[in-house]
LOSEZA-819447 format. One record per residue (C-alpha): residue number from 1; residue in three letters; x, y, z. Coordinates in steps of 0.2 Angstrom, whole numbers, padded with zeros to 4 digits. Layout:
BEGIN
num_residuo_x_y_z
NUM_ALA_X_Y_Z;
...
END
This chain:
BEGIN
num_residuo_x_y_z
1_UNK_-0391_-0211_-0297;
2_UNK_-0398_-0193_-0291;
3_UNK_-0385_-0179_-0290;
4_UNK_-0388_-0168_-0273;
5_UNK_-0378_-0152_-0270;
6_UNK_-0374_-0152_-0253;
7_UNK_-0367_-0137_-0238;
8_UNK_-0358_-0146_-0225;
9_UNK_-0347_-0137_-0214;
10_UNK_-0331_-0130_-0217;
11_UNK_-0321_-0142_-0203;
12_UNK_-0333_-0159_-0209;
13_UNK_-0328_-0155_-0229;
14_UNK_-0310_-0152_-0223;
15_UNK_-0310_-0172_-0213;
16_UNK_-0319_-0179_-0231;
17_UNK_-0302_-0173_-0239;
18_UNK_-0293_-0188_-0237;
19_UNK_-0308_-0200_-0249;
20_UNK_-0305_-0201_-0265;
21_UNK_-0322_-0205_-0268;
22_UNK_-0331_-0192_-0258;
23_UNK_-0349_-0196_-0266;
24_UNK_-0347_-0216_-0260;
25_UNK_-0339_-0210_-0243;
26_UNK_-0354_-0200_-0239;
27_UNK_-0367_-0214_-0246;
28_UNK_-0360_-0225_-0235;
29_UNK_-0360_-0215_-0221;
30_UNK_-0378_-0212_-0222;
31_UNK_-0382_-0229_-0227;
32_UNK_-0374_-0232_-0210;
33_UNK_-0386_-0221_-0201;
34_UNK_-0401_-0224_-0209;
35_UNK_-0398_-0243_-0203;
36_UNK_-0394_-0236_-0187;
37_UNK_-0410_-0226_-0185;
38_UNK_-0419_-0243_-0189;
39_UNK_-0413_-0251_-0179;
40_UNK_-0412_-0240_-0163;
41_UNK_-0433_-0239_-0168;
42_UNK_-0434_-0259_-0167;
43_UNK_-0425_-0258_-0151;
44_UNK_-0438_-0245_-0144;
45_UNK_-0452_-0254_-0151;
46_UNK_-0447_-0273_-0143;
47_UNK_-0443_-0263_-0128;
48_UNK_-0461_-0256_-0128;
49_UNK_-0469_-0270_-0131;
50_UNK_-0461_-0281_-0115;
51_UNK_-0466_-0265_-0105;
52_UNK_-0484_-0267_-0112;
53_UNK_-0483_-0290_-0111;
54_UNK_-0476_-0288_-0092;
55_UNK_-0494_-0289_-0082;
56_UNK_-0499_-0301_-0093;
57_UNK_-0485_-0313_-0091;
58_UNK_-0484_-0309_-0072;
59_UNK_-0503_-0316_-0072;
60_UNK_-0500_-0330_-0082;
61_UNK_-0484_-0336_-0073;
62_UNK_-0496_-0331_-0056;
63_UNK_-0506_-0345_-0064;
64_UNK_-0494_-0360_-0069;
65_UNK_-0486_-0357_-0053;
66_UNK_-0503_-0361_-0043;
67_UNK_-0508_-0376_-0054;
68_UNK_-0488_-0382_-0053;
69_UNK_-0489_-0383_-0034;
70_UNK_-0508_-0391_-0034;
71_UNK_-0498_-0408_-0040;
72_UNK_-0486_-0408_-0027;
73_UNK_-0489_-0420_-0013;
74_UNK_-0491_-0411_0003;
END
């Protein structure tokens, strides 16, 4: 454990009242965050990445559609 001294605001200190446990209400709620974060930078990421794959699945589908109807008898 590392002790932090903290300043939150008067009305944010004033809602944390009610926890008895103040320290594991507030490492909780950044725990929350911080997974949050992560997981709103995968999200951005994946989404990137299908931006970046779509020409090149276009082309390749392009290309198994061509082939596909080659086989089919006329």
């Amino acid at each position: 454990m590392k002790r932090l001294n903290i300043t939150l605001p008067e009305k944010v200190a004033e809602a944390i009242e009610v926890y008895g446990n103040k320290s594991k209400f507030i490492t909780e709620a950044i725990i929350e965050k911080i997974e949050k974060d992560k997981t709103a930078k995968l999200e951005n990421l994946l989404v990137e990445g299908y931006k970046n794959e779509k020409s090149e699945d276009k082309k390749i589908n392009t290309m198994w559609e061509d082939i596909t109807l080659e086989r089919w008898p006329e």
